[in-house]
C-alpha positions in Angstrom: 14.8 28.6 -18.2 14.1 26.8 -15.5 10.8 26.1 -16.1 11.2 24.5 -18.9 13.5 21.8 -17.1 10.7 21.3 -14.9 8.3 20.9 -17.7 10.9 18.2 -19.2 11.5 16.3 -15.6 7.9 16.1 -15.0 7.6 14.6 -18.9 9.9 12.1 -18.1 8.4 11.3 -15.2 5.5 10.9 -16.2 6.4 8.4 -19.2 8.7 6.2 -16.7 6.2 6.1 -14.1 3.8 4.5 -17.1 7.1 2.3 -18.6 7.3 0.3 -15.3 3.9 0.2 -14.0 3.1 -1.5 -17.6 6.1 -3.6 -16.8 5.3 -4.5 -13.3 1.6 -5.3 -14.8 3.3 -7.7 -17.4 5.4 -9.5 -15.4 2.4 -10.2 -12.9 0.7 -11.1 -15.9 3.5 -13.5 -17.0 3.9 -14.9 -13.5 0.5 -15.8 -13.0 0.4 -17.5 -16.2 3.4 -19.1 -15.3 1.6 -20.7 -12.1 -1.3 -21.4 -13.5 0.1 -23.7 -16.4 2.2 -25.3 -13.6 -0.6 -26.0 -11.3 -2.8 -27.1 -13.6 
């Protein structure tokens, strides 16, 4: 039993490490963007 709670944790953390690094990546994307149009 308790292996399959670690098998669902390590899912989960898997998929929210990816969720917010794709995030992060965005907003950096957005910010930069952002800049750039305002220093232009």
């Amino acid at each position: 039993m308790m292996s399959n709670w670690k098998k669902y944790l390590k899912r989960i953390g898997v998929a929210g490490f990816l969720f917010f690094l794709i995030k992060g990546l965005v907003w950096i994307f957005i910010f930069l963007g952002g800049a750039k149009l305002l220093f232009d």
